[in-house]
C-alpha positions as CSV (number, residue, x, y, z in Angstrom):
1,X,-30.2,-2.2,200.4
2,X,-33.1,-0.6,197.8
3,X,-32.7,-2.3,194.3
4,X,-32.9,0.1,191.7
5,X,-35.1,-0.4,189.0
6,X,-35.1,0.5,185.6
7,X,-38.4,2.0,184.1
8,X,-39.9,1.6,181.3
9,X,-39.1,4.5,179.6
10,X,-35.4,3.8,180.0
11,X,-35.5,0.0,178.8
12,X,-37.1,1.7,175.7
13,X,-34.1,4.4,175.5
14,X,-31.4,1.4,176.0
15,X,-32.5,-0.6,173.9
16,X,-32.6,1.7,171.1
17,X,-29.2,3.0,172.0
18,X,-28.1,-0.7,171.7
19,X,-29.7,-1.0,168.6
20,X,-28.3,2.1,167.3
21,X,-24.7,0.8,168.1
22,X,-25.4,-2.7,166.4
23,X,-26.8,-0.9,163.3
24,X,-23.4,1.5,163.3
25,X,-21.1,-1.7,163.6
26,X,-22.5,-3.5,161.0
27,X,-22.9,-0.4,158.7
28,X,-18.9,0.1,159.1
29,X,-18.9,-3.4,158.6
30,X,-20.5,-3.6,155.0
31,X,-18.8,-0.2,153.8
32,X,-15.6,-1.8,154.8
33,X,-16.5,-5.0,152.8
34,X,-17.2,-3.0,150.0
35,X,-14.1,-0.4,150.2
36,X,-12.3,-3.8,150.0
37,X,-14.1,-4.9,146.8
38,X,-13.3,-1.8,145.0
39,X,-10.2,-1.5,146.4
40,X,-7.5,-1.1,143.8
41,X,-4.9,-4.2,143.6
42,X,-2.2,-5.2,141.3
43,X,-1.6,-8.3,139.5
44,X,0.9,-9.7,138.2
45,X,-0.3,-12.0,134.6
46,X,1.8,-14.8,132.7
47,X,3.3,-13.1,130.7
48,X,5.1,-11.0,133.5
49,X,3.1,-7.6,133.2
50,X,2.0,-5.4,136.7
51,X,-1.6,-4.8,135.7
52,X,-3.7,-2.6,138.2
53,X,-7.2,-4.2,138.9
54,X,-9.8,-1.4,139.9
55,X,-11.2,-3.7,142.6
56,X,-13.0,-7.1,142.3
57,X,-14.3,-7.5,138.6
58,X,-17.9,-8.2,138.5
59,X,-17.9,-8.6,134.6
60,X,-15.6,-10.1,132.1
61,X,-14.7,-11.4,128.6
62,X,-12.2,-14.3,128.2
63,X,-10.6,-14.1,124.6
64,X,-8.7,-16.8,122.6
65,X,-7.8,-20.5,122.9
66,X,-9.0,-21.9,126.2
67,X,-9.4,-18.6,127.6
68,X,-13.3,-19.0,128.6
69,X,-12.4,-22.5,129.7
70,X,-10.7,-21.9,132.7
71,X,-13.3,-19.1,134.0
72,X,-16.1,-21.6,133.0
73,X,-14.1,-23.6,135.7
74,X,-15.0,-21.1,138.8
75,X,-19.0,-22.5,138.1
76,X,-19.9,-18.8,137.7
77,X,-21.2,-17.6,134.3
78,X,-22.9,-14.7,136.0
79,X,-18.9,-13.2,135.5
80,X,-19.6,-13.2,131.1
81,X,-20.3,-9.7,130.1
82,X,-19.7,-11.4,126.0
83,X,-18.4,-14.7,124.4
84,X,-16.5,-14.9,121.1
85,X,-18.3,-16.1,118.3
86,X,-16.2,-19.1,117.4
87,X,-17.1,-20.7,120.9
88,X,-20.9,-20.5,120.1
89,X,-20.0,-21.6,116.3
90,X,-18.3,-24.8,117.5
91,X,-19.4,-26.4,120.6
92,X,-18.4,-30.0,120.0
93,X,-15.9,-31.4,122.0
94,X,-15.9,-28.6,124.8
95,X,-17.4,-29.6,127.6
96,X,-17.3,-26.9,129.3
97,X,-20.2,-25.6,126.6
98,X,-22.2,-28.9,127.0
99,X,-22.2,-27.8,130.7
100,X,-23.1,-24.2,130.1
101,X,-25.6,-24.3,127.0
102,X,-27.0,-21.0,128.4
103,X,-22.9,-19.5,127.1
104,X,-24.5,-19.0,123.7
105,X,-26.9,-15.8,124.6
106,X,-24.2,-13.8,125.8
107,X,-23.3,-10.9,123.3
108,X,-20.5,-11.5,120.6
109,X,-17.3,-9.7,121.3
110,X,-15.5,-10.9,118.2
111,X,-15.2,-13.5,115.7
112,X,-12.8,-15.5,118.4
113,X,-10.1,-18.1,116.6
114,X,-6.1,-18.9,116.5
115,X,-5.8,-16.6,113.5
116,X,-8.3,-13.5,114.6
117,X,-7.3,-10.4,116.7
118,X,-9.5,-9.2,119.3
119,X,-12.1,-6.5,118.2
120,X,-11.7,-4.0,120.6
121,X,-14.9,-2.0,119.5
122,X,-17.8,-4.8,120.2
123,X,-15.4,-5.9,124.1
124,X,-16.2,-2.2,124.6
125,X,-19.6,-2.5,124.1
126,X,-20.0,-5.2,126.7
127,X,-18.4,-3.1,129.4
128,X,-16.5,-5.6,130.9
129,X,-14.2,-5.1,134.3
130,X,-11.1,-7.3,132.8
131,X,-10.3,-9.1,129.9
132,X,-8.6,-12.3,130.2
133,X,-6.9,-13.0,126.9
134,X,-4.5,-15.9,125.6
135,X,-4.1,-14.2,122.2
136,X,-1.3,-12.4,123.7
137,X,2.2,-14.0,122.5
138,X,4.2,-11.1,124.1
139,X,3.6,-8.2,126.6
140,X,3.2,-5.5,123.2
141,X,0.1,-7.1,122.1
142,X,-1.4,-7.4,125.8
143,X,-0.4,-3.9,126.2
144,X,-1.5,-2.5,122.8
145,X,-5.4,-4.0,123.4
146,X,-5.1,-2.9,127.0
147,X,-4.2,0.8,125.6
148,X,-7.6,0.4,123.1
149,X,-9.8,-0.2,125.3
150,X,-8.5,1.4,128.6
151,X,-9.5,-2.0,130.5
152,X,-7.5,-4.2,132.7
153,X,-5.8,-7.2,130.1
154,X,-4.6,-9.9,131.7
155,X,-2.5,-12.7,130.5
156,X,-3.2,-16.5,130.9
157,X,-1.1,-19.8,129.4
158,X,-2.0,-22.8,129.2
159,X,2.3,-23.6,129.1
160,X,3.8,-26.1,127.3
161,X,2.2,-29.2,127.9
162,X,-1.2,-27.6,129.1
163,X,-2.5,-30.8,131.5
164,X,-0.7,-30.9,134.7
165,X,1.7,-27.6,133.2
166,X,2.5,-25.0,136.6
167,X,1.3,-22.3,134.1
168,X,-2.7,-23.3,134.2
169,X,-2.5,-23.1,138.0
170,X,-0.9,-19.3,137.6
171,X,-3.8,-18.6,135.6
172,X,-6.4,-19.9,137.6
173,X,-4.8,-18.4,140.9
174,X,-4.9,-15.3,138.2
175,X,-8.7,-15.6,137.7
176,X,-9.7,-16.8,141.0
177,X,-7.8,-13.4,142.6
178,X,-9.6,-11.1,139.9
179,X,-12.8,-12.2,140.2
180,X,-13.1,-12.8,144.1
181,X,-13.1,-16.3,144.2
182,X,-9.6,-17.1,145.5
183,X,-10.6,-20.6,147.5
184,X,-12.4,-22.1,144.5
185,X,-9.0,-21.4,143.0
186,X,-7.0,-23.2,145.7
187,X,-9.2,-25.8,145.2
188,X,-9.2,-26.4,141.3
189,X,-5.0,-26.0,142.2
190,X,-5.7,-28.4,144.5
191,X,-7.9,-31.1,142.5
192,X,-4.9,-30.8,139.7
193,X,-2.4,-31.7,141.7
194,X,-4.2,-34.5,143.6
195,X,-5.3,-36.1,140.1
196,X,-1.2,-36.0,138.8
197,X,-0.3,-37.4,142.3
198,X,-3.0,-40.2,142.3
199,X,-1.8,-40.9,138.5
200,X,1.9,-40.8,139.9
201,X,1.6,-42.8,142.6
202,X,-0.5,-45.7,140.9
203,X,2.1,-45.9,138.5
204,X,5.9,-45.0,139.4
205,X,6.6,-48.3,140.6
206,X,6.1,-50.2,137.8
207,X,9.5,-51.4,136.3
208,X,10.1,-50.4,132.6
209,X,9.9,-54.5,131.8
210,X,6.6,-54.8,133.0
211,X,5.1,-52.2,130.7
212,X,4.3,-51.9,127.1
213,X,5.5,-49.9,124.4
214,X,2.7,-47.5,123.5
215,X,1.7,-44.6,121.0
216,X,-0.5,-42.4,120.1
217,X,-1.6,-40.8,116.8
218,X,-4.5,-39.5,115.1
219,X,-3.9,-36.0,117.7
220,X,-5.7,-32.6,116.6
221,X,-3.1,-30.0,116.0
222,X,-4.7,-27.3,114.1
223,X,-7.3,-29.5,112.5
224,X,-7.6,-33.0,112.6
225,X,-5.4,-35.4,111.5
226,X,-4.7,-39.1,110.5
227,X,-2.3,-41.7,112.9
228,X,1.1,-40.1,111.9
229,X,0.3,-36.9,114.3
230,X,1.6,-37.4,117.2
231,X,3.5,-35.9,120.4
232,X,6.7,-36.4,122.0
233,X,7.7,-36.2,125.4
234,X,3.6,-36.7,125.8
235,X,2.0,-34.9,129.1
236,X,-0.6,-38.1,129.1
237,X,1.9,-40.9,128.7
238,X,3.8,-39.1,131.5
239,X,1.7,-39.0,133.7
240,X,1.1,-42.8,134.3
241,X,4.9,-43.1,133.5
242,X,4.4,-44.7,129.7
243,X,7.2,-45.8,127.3
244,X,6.0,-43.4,124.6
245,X,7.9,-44.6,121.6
246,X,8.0,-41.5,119.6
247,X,10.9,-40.4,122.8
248,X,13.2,-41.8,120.6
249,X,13.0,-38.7,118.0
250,X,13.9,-36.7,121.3
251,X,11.7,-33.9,120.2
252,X,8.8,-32.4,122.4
253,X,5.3,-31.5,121.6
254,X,3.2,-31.7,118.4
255,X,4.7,-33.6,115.4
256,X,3.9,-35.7,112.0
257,X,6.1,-38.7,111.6
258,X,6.8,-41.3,108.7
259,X,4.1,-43.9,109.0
260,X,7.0,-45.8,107.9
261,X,8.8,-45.3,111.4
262,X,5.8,-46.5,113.4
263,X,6.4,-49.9,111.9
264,X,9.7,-50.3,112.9
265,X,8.8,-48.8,116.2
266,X,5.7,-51.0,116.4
267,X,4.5,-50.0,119.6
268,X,2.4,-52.9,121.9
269,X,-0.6,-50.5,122.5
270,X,-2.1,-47.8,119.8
271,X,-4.1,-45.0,121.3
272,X,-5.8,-42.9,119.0
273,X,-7.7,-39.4,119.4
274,X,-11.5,-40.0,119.0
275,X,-11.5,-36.8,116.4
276,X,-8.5,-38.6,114.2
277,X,-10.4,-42.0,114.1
278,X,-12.0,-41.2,110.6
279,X,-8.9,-40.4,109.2
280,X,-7.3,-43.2,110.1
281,X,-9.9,-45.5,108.8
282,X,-10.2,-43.3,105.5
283,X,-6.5,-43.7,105.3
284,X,-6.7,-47.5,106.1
285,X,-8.9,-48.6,103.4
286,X,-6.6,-46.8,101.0
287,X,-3.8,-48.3,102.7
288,X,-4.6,-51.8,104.8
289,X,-1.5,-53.6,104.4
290,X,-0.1,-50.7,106.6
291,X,-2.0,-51.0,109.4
292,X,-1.8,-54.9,109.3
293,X,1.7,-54.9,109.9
294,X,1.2,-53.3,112.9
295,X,1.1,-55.6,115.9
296,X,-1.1,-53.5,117.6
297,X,-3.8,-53.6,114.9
298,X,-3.0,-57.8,114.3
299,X,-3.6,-58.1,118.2
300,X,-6.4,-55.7,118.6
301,X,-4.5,-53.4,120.7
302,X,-6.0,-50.1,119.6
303,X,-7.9,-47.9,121.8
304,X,-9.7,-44.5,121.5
305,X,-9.3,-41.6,123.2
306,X,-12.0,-39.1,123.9
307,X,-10.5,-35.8,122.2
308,X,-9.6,-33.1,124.2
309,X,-7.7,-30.5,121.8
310,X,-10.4,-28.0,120.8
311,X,-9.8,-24.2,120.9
312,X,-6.6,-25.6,122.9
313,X,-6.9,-28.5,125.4
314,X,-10.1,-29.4,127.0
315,X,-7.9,-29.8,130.8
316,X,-11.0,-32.1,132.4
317,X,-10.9,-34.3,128.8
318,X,-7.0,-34.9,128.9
319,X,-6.5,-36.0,132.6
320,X,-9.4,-38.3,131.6
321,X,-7.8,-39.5,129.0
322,X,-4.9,-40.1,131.2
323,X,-6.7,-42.0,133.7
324,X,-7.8,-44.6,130.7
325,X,-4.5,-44.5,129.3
326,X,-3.4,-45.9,132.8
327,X,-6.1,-48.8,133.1
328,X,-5.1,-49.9,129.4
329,X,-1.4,-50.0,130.6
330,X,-1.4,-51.0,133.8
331,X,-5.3,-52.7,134.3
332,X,-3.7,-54.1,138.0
333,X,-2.9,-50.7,139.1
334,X,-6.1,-49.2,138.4
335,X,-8.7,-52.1,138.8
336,X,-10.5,-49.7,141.1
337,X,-11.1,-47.1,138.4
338,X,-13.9,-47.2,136.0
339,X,-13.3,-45.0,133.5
340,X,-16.6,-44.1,132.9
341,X,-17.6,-43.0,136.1
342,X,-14.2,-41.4,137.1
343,X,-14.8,-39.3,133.5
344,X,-17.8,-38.1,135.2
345,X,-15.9,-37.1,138.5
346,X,-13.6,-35.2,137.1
347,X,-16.1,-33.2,135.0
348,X,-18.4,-32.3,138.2
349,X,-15.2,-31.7,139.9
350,X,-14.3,-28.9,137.3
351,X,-17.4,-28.1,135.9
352,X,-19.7,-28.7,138.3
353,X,-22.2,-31.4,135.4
354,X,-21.4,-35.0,134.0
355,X,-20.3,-34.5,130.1
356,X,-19.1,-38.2,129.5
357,X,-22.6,-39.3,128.1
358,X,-22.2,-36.2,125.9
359,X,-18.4,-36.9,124.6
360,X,-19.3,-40.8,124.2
361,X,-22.5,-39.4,122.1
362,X,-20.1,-37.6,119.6
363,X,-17.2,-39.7,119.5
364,X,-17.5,-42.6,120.4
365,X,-16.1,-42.8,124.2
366,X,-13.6,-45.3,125.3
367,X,-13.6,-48.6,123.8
368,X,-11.2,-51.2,121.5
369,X,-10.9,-50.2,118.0
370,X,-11.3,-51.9,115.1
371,X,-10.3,-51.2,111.5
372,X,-12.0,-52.9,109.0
């Protein structure tokens, strides 16, 4: 039997045929990648609204408490078409600004602030593709700046108790969807829920007679204030199962009490909100006899918290927080844990830099407290 051989000529005309098909393939392939980019999509935000998404944003503006914080959590400023002007006014205590300095050269797209509407004329400007907005208490307002500006508005929450709240994982599955970056998403989901579990776990066991009484004061709640602000029904002291004395008031959230009452609850452990600390010691030396009835104070069981409620709660600060608040408590259930270093975890694990060194630098860090 003759073999049949192909020429040279024909090699050339195959290959270029093959090469034709390979370019073809891939060409479909990339148009079809970007069809599905720009493809339209619908959303559904926290607030319950259907907002139509015209394909994967490439530029946005986050507006209101905490909004920029959880996009600075997706490691991608590239997304900031324009920052508020309250974020770059007032950097302290946000770590997410300490880990993204380069924030402040982004265009101003409003004064930014609990008490200041969007400006709907300089977000225009900017050109973003979405605007992710917490200012909106209701779907009227999200729809009114949505109607201004003819941009996609989409709702975020932070919830009720903010750390550990199902809401912040809506929002970031919210963000993650929107911008194109639905696994880093699952995984910030994912690195939430693994930090309440490891909290939970250390912690459930231990029986309500082995663990002291504890409260905390001195809490930011528009502004800061002294040791008689306070929480009920607190996210941290939940977490590592606490007996939070101010339960007994039965009211949730953000509240001032009598200083009176805390010394006849006169809690075995004092934590007190880095931010607060000056307050209380302004307060003490008017005061002393106060604080030295306190059993807390006499035994030198008062600790301080980094603070974690600027422009909302600073989510990577509070479950630090909560993971200190745990190895005060309970220092046999997390005698693994240095506080220091698992700070510096968590920020890299959200923000992708260390900010402990930076927190400790303006408050203080974590350490015993002394009033005098």
């Amino acid at each position: 039997m003759k073999r049949k051989f192909i020429s040279q000529r024909q090699l050339i005309a195959l290959t270029l045929a093959a090469l034709f098909c390979l370019t073809f393939v891939f060409s479909g392939c990339s148009a079809q990648s970007s069809q599905n980019a720009s493809a339209k999509f619908t959303v559904t935000d926290t607030l319950g609204r259907q907002v139509e998404i015209n394909g994967t944003a490439k530029k946005v503006v986050a507006i209101g408490p905490g909004a920029l914080r959880l996009c600075c959590y997706f490691e991608n400023t590239d997304i900031f078409a324009g920052i508020e002007q309250m974020e770059i006014d007032s950097p302290t205590g946000r770590p997410y600004f300490y880990a993204n300095p380069s924030l402040a050269k982004l265009p101003v797209i409003g004064p930014g602030g609990p008490n200041n509407a969007p400006n709907p004329e300089q977000i225009l400007a900017v050109k973003p593709d979405v605007i992710f907005t917490t200012y909106a208490a209701d779907q009227a307002t999200a729809d009114n700046l949505q109607s201004k500006t003819s941009i996609p508005v989409v709702a975020l929450s932070y919830g009720q108790t903010s750390t550990f709240d199902p809401q912040v994982d809506a929002s970031l599955t919210l963000i993650g969807k929107i911008i194109g970056m639905d696994k880093r998403a699952e995984e910030l989901v994912g690195l939430m829920a693994q930090y309440k579990t490891d909290l939970d776990t250390r912690t459930k066991d231990v029986a309500d007679t082995q663990k002291p009484s504890a409260y905390v004061g001195g809490l930011g709640m528009k502004g800061v204030h002294g040791i008689e602000s306070t929480q009920g029904n607190y996210s941290l002291f939940n977490a590592v199962h606490a007996i939070n004395v101010v339960d007994e008031t039965g009211k949730t959230g953000s509240l001032m009490i009598d200083k009176e009452k805390l010394i006849s609850w006169d809690p075995d452990k004092i934590f007190l909100d880095g931010a607060g600390y000056a307050s209380v010691l302004e307060d003490y030396k008017k005061n002393p006899k106060f604080y030295q009835s306190l059993s807390a104070v006499k035994n030198g069981e008062l600790y301080a918290l980094l603070p974690y409620n600027y422009y909302t709660t600073n989510i990577d600060t509070s479950i630090t927080d909560a993971y200190y608040i745990g190895k005060v408590l309970y220092p046999e259930q997390f005698k693994d844990v240095d506080t220091e270093k698992k700070a510096d975890e968590i920020y890299q694990a959200l923000l992708g830099k260390d900010a402990y060194a930076q927190m400790a630098k303006d408050f203080g860090g974590f350490r015993k407290l002394e009033l005098k």
